[in-house]
N, CA, C and O atoms as a GROMACS GRO file, in nm:
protein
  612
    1UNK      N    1  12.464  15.276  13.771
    1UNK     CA    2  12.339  15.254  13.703
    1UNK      C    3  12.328  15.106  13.666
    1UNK      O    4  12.412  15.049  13.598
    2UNK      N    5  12.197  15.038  13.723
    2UNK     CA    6  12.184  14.892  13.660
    2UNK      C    7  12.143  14.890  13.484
    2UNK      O    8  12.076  14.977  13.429
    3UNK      N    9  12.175  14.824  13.445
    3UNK     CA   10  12.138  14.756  13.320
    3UNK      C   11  12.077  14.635  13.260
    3UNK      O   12  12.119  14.519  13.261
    4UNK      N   13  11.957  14.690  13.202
    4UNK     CA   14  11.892  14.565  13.186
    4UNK      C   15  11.890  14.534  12.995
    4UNK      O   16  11.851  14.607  12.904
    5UNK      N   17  11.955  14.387  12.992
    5UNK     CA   18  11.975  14.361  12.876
    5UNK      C   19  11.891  14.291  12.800
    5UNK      O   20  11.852  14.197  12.869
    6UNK      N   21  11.845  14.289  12.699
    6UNK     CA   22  11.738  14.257  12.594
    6UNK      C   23  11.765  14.263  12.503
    6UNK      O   24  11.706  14.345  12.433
    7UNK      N   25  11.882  14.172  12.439
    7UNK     CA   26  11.880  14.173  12.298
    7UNK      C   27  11.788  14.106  12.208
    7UNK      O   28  11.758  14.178  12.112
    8UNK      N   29  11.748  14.021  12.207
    8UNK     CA   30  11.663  13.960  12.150
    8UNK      C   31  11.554  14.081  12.059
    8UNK      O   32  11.502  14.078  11.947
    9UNK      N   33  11.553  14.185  12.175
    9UNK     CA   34  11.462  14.302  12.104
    9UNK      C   35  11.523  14.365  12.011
    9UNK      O   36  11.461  14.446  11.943
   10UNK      N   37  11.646  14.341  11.991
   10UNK     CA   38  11.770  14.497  11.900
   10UNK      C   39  11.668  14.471  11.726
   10UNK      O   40  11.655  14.564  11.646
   11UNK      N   41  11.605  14.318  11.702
   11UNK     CA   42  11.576  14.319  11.584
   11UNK      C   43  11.394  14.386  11.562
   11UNK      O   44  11.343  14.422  11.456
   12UNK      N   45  11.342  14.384  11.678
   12UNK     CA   46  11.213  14.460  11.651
   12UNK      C   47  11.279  14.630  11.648
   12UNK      O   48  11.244  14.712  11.563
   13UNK      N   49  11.381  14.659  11.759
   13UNK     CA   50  11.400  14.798  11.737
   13UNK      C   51  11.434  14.861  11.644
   13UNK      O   52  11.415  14.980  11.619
   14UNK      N   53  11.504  14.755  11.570
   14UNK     CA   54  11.566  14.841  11.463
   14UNK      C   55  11.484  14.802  11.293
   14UNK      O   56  11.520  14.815  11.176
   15UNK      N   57  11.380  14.759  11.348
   15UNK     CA   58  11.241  14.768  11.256
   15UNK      C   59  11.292  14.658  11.074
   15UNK      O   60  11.294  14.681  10.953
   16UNK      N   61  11.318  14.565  11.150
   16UNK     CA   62  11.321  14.509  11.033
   16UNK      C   63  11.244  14.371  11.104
   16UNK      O   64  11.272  14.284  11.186
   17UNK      N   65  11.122  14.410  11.012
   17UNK     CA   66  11.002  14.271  10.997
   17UNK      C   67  11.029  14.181  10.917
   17UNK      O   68  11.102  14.206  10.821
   18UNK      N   69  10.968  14.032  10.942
   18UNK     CA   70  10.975  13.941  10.818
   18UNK      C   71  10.813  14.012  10.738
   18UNK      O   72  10.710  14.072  10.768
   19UNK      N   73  10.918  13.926  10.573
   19UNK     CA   74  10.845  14.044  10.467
   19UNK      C   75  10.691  13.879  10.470
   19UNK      O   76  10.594  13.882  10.394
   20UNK      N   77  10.707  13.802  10.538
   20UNK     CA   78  10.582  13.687  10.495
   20UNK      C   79  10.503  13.693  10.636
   20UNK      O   80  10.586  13.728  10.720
   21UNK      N   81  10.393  13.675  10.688
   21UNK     CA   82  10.280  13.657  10.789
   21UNK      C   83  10.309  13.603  10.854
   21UNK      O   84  10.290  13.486  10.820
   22UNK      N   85  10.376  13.615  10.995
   22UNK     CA   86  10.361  13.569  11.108
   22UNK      C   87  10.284  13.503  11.135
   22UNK      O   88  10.331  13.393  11.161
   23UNK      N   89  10.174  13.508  11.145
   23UNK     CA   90  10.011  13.412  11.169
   23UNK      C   91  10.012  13.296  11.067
   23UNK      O   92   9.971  13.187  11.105
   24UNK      N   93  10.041  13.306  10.981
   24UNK     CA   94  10.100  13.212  10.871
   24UNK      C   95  10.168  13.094  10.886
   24UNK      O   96  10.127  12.982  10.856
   25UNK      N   97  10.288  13.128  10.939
   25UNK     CA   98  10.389  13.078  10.939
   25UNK      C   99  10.370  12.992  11.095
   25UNK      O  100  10.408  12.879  11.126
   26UNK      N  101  10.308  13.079  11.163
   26UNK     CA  102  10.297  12.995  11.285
   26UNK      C  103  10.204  12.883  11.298
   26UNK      O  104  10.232  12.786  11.368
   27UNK      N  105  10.069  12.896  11.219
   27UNK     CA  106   9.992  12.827  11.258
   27UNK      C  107   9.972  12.677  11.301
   27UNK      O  108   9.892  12.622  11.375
   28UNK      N  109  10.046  12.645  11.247
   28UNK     CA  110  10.065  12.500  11.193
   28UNK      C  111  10.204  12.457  11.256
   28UNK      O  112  10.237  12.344  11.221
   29UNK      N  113  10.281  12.512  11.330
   29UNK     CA  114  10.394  12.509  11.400
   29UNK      C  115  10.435  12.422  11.504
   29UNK      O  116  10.350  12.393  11.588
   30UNK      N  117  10.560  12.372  11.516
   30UNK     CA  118  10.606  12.322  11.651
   30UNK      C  119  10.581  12.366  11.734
   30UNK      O  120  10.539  12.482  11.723
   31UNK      N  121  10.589  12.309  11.862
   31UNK     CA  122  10.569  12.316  11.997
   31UNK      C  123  10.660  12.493  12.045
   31UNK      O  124  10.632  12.582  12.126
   32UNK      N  125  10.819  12.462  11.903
   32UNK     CA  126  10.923  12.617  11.952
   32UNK      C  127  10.860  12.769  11.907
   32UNK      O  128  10.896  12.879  11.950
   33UNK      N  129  10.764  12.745  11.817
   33UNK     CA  130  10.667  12.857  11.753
   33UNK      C  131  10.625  12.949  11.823
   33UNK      O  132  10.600  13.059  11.774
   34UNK      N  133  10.603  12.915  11.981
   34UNK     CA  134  10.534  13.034  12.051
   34UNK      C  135  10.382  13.018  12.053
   34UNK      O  136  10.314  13.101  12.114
   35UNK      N  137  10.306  12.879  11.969
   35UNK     CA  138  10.176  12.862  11.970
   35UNK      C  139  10.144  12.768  12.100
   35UNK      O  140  10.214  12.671  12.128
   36UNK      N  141  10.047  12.800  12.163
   36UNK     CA  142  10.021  12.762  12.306
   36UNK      C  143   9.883  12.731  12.276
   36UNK      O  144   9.879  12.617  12.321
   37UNK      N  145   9.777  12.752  12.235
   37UNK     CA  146   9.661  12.694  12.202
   37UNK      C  147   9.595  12.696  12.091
   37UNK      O  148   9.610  12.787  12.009
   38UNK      N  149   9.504  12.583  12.073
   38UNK     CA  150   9.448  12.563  11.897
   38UNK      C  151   9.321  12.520  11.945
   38UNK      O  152   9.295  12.449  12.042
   39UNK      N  153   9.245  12.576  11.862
   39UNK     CA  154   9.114  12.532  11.819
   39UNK      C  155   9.059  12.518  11.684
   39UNK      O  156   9.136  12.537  11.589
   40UNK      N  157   8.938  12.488  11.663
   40UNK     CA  158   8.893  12.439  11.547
   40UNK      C  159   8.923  12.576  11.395
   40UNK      O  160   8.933  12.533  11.280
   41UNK      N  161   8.931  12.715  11.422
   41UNK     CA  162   8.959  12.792  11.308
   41UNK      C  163   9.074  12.873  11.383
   41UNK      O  164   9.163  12.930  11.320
   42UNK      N  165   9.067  12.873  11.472
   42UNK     CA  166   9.202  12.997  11.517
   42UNK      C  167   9.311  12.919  11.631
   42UNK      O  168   9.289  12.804  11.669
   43UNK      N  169   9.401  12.978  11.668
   43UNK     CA  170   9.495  12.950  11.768
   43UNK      C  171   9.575  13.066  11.848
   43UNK      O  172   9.596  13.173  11.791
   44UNK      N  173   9.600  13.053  11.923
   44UNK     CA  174   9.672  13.139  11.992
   44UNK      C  175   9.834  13.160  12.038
   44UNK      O  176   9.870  13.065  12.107
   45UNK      N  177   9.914  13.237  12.021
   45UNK     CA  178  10.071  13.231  12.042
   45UNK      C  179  10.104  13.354  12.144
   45UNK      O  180  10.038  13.452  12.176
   46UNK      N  181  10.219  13.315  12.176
   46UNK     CA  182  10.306  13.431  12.278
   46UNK      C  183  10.335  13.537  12.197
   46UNK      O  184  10.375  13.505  12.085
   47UNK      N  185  10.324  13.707  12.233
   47UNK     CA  186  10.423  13.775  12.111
   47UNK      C  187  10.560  13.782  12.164
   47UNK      O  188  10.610  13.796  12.276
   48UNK      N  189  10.596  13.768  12.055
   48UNK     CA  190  10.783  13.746  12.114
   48UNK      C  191  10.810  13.893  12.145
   48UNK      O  192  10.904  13.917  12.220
   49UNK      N  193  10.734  13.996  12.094
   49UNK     CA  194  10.794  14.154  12.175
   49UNK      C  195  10.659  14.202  12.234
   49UNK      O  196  10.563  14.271  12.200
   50UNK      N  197  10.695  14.139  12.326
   50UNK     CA  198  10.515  14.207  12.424
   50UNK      C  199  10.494  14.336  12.496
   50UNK      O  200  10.582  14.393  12.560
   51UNK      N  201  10.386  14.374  12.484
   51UNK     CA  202  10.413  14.485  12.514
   51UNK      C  203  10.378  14.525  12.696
   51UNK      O  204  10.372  14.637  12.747
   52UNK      N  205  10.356  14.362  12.776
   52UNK     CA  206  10.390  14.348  12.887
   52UNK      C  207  10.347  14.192  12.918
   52UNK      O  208  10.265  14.119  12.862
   53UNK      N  209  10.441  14.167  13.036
   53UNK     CA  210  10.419  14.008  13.067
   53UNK      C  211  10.276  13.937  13.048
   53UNK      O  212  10.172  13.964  13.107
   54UNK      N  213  10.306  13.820  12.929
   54UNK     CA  214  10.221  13.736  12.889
   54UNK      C  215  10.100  13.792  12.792
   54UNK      O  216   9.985  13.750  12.789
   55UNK      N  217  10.152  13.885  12.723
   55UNK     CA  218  10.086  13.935  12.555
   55UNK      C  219  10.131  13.797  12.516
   55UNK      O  220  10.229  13.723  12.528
   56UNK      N  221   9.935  13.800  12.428
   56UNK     CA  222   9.927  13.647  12.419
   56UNK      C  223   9.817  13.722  12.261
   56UNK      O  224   9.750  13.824  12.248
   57UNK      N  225   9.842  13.638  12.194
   57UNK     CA  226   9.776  13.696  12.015
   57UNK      C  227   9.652  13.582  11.973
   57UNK      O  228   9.672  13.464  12.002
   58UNK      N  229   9.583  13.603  11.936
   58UNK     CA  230   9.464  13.507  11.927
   58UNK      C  231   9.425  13.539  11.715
   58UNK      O  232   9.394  13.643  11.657
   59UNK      N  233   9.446  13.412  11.664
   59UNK     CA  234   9.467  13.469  11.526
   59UNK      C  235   9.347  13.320  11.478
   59UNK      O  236   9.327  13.209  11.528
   60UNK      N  237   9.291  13.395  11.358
   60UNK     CA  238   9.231  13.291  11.246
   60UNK      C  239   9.354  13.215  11.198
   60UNK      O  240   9.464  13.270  11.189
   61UNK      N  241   9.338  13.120  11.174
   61UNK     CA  242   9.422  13.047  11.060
   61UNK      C  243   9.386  13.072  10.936
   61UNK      O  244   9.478  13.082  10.854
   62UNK      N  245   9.292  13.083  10.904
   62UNK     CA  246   9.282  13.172  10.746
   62UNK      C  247   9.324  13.280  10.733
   62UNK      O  248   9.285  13.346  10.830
   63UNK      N  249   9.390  13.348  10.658
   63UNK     CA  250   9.449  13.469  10.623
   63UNK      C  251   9.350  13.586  10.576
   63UNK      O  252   9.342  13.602  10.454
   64UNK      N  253   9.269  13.672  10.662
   64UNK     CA  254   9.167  13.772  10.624
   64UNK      C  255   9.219  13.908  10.709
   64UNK      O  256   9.236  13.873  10.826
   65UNK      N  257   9.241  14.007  10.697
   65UNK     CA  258   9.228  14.130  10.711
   65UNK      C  259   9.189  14.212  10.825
   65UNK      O  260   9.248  14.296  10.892
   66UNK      N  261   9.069  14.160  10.825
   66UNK     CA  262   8.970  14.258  10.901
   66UNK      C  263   8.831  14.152  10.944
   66UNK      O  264   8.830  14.041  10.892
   67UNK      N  265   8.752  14.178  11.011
   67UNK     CA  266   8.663  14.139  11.085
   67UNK      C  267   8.550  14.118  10.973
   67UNK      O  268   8.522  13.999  10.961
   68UNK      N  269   8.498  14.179  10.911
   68UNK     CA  270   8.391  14.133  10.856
   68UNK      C  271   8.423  13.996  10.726
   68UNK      O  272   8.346  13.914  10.677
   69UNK      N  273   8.568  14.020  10.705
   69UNK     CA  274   8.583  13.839  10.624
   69UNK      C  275   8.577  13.766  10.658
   69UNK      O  276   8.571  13.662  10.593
   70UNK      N  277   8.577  13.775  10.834
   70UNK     CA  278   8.564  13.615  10.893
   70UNK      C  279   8.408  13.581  10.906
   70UNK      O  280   8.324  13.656  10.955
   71UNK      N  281   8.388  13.464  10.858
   71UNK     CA  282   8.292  13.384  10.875
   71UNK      C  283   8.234  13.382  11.025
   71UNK      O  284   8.302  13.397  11.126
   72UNK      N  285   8.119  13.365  11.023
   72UNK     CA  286   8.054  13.381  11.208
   72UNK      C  287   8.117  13.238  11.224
   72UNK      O  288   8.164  13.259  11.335
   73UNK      N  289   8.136  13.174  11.210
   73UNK     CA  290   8.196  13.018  11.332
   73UNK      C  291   8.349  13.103  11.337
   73UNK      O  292   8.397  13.160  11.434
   74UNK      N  293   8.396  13.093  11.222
   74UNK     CA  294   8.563  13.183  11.271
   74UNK      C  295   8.580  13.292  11.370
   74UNK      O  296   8.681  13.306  11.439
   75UNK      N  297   8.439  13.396  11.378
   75UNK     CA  298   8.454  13.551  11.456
   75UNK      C  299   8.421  13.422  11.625
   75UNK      O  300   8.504  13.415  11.716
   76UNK      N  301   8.338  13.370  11.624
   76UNK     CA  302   8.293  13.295  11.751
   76UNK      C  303   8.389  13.208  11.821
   76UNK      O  304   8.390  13.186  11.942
   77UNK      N  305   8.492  13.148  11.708
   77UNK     CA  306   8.600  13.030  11.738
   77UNK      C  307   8.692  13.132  11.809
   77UNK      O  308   8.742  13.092  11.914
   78UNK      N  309   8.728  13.281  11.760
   78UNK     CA  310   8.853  13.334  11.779
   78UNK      C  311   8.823  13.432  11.952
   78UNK      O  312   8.910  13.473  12.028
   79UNK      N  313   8.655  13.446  11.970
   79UNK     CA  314   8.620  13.494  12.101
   79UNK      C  315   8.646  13.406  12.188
   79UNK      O  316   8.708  13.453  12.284
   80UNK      N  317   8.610  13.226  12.200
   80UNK     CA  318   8.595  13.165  12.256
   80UNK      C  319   8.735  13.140  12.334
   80UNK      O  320   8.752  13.108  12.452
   81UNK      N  321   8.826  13.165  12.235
   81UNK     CA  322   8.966  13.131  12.264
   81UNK      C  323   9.019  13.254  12.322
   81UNK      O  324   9.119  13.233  12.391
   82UNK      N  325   8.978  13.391  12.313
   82UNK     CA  326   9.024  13.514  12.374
   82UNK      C  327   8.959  13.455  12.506
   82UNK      O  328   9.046  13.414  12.583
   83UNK      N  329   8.846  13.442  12.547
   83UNK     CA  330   8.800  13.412  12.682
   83UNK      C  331   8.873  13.306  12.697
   83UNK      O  332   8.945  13.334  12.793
   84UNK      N  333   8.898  13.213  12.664
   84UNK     CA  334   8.978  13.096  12.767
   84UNK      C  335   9.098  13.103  12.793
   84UNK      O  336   9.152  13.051  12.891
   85UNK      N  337   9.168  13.186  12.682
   85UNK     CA  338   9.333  13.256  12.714
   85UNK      C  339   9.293  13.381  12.826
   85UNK      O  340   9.316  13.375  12.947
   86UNK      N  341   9.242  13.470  12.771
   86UNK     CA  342   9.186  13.513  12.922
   86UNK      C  343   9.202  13.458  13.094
   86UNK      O  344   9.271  13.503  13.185
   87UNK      N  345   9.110  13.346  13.088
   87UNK     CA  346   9.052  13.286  13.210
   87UNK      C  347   9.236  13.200  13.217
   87UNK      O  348   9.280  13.226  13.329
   88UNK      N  349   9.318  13.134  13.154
   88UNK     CA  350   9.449  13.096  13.201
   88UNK      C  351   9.533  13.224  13.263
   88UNK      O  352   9.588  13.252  13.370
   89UNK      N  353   9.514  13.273  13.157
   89UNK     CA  354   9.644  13.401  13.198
   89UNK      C  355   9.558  13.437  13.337
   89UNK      O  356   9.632  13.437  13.435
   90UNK      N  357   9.403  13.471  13.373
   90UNK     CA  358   9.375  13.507  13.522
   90UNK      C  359   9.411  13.402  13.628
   90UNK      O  360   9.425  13.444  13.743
   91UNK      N  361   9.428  13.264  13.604
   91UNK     CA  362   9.499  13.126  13.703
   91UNK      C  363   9.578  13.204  13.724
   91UNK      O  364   9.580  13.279  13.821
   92UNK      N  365   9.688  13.195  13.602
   92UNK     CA  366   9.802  13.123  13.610
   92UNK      C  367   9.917  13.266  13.668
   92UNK      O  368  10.006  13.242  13.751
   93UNK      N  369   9.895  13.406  13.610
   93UNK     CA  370   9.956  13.528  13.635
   93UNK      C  371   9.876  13.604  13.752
   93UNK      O  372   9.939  13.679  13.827
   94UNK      N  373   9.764  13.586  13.764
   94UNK     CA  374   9.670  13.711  13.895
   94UNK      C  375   9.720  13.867  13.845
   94UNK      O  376   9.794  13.946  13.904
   95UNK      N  377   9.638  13.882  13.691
   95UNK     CA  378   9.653  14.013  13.637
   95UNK      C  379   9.552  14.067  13.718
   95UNK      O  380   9.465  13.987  13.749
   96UNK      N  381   9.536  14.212  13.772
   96UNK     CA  382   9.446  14.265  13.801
   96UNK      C  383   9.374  14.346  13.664
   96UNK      O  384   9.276  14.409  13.703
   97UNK      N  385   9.389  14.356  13.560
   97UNK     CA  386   9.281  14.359  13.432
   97UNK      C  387   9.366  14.356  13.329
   97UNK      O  388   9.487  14.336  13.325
   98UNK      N  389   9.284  14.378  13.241
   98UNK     CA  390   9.344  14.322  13.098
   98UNK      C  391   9.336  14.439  12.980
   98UNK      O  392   9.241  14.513  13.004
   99UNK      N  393   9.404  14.474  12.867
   99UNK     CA  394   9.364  14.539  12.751
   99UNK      C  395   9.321  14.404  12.625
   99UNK      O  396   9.391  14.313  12.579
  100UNK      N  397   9.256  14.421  12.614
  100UNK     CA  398   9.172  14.335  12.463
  100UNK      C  399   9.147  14.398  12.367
  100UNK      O  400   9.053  14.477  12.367
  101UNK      N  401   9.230  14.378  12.253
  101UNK     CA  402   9.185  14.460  12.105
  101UNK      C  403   9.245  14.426  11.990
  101UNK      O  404   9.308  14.321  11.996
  102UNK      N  405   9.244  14.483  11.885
  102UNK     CA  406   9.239  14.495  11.757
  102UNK      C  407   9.320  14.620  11.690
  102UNK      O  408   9.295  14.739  11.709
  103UNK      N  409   9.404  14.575  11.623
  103UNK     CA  410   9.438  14.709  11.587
  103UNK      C  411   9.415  14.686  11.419
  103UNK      O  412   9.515  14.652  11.356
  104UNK      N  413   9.313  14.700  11.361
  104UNK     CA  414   9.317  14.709  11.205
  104UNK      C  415   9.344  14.857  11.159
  104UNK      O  416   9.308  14.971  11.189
  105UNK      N  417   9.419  14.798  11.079
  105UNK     CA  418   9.513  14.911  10.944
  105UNK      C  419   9.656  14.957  11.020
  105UNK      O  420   9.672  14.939  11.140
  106UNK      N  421   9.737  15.007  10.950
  106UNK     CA  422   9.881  15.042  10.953
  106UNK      C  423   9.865  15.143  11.099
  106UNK      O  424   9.913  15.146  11.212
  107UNK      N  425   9.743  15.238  10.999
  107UNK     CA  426   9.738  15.368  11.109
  107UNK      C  427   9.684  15.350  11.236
  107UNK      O  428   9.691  15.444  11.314
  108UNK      N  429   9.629  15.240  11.271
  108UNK     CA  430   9.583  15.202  11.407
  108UNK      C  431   9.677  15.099  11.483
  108UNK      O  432   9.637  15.028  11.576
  109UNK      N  433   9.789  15.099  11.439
  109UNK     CA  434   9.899  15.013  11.510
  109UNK      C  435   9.922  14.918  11.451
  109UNK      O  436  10.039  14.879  11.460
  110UNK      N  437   9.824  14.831  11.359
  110UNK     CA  438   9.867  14.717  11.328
  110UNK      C  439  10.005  14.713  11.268
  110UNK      O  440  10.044  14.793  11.183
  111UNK      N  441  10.098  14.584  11.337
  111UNK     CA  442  10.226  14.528  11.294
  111UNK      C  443  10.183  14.417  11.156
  111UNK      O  444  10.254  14.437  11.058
  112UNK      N  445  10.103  14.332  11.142
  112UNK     CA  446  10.072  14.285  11.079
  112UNK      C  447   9.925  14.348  11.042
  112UNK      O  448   9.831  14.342  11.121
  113UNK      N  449   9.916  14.404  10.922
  113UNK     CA  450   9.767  14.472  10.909
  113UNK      C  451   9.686  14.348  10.799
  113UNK      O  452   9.565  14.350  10.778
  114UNK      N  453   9.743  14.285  10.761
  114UNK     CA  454   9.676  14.170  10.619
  114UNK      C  455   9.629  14.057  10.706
  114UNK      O  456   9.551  13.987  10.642
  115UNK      N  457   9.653  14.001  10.861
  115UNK     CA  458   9.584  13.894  10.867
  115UNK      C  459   9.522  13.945  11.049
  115UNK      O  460   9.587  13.942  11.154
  116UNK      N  461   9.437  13.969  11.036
  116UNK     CA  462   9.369  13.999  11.179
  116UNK      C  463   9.382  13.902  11.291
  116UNK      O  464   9.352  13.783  11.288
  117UNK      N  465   9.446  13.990  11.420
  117UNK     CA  466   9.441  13.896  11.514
  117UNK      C  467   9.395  14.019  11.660
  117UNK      O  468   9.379  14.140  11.669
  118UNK      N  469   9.390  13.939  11.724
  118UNK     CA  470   9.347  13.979  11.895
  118UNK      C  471   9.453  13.979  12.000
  118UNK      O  472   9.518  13.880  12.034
  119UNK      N  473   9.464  14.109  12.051
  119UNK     CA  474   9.575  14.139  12.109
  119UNK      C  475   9.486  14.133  12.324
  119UNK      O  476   9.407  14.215  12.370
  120UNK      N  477   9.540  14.015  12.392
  120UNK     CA  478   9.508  13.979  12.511
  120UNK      C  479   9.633  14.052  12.617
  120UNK      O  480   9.712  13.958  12.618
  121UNK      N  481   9.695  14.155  12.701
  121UNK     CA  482   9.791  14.248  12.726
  121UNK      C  483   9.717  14.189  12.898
  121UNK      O  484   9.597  14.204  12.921
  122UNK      N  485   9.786  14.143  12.972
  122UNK     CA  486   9.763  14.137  13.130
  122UNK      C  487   9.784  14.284  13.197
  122UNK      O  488   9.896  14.331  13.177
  123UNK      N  489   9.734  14.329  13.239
  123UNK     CA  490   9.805  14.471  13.346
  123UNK      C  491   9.782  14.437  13.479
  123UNK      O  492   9.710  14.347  13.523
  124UNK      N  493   9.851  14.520  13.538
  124UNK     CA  494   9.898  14.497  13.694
  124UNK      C  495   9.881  14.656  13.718
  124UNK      O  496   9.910  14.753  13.648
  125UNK      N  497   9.831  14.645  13.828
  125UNK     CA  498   9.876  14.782  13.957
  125UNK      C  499  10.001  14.831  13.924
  125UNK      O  500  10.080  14.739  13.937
  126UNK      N  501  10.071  14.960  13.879
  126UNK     CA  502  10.187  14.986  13.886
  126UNK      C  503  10.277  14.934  13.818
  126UNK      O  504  10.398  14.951  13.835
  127UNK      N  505  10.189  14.821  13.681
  127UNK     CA  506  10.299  14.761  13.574
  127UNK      C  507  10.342  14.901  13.480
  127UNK      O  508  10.388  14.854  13.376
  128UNK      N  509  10.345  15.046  13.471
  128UNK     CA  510  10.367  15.125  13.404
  128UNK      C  511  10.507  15.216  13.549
  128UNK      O  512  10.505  15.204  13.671
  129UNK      N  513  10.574  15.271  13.488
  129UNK     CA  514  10.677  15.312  13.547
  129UNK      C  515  10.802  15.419  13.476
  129UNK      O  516  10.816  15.421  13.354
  130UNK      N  517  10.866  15.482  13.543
  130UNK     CA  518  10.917  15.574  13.485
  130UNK      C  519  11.024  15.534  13.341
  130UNK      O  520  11.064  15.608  13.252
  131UNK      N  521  11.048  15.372  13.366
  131UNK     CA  522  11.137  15.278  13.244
  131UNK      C  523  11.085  15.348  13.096
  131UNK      O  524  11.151  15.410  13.013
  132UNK      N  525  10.943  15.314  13.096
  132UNK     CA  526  10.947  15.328  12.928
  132UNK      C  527  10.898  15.474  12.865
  132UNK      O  528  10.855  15.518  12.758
  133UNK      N  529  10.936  15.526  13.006
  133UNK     CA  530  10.903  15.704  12.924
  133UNK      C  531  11.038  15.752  12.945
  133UNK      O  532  11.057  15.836  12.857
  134UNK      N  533  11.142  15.742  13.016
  134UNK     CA  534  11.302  15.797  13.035
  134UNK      C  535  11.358  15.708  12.956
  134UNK      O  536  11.422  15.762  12.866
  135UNK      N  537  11.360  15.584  12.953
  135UNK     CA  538  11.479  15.496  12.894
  135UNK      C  539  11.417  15.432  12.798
  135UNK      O  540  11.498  15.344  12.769
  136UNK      N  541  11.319  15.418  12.726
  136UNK     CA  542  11.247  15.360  12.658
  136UNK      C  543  11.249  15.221  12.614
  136UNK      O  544  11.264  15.161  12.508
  137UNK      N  545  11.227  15.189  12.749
  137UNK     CA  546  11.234  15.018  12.789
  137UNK      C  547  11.129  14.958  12.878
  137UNK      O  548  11.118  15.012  12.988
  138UNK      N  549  11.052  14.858  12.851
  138UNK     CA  550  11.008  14.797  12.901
  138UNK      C  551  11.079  14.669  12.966
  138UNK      O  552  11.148  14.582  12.912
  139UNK      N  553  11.035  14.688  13.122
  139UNK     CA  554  11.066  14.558  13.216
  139UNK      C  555  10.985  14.449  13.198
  139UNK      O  556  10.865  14.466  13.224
  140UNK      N  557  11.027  14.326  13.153
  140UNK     CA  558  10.957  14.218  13.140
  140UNK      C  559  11.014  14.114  13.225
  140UNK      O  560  11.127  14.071  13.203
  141UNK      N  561  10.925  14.061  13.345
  141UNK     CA  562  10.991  13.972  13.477
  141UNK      C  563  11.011  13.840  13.434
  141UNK      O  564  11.095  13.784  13.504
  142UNK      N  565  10.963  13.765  13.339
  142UNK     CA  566  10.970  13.637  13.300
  142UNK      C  567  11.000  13.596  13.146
  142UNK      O  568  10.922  13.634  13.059
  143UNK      N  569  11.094  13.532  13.119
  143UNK     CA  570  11.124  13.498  13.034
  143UNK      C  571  10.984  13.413  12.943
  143UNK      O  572  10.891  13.362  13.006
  144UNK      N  573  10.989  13.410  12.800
  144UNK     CA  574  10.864  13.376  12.707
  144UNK      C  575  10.849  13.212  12.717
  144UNK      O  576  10.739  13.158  12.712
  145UNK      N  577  10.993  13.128  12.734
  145UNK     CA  578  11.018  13.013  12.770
  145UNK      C  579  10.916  12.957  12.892
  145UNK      O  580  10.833  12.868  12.871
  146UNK      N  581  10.939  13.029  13.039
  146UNK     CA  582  10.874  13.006  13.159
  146UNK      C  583  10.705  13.042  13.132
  146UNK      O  584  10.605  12.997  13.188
  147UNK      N  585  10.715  13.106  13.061
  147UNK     CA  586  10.561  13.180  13.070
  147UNK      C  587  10.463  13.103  12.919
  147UNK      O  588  10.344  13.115  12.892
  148UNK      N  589  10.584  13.020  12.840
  148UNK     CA  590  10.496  12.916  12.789
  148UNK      C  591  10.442  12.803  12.840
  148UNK      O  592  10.327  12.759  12.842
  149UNK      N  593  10.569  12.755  12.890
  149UNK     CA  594  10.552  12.629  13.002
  149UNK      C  595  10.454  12.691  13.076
  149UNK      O  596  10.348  12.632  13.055
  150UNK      N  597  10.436  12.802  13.170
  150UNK     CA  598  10.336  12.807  13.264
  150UNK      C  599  10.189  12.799  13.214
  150UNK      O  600  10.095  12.747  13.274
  151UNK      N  601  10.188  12.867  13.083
  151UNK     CA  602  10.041  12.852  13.044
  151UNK      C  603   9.970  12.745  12.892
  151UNK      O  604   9.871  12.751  12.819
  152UNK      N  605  10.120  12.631  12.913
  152UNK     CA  606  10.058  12.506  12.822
  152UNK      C  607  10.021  12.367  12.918
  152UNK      O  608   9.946  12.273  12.891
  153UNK      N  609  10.108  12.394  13.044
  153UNK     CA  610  10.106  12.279  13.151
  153UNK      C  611   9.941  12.260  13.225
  153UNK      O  612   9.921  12.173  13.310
   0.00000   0.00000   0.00000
């Protein structure tokens, strides 16, 4: 049996979050942050546990919740940047479509439910496979390193 190793994940699996905002903490971050694009109210980062090659997070820099606290230039700043992370990840990967969403509140998935962000997920033909229903693992082909470089260059 092959084995595919992923530690880096043992700390999402075993469910211990930082207790302060991710979106927070990143915004304003080095180049090592995982933030790959900025605009005038929001920016965009890699998620370090994706839930397939090149999950890419599109966040306000203000700290709001839910959709109706953001200001219309903030709701418009944070689309503009879903479409242009979009239109890279279609260069640069050749996803054949995409999932785009939101997960507000605990009970709708949100990992972070206090600061709203936009979840950009590439899919492929046949990116689903017998891995994450038998072994409960996801195959991820490129390291977060290569796949920053590919979509800051």
């Amino acid at each position: 049996m092959d084995r595919l190793w992923a530690p880096w994940r043992s700390k999402f699996v075993r469910g211990k979050k930082k207790k302060r905002c991710i979106f927070c903490l990143k915004k304003g971050s080095a180049k090592d942050s995982g933030v790959i694009k900025k605009s005038k109210f929001s920016f965009a980062m890699l998620n370090i546990y994706p839930y397939n090659n090149g999950h890419v997070m599109v966040s306000p820099y203000r700290h709001v919740k839910d959709l109706s606290a953001l200001h219309d230039e903030e709701l418009l700043d944070m689309m503009k940047l879903v479409r242009r992370m979009q239109g890279i990840l279609e260069k640069q990967l050749k996803p054949h479509g995409f999932n785009i969403g939101i997960n507000t509140g605990t009970v709708a998935g949100a990992g972070y439910k206090d600061h709203i962000h936009i979840h950009i997920v590439p899919r492929w033909n046949g990116d689903t496979n017998f891995m994450p229903v038998t072994g409960n693992t996801k195959v991820l082909p490129q390291s977060l390193a290569e796949l920053r470089k590919l979509l800051t260059d």
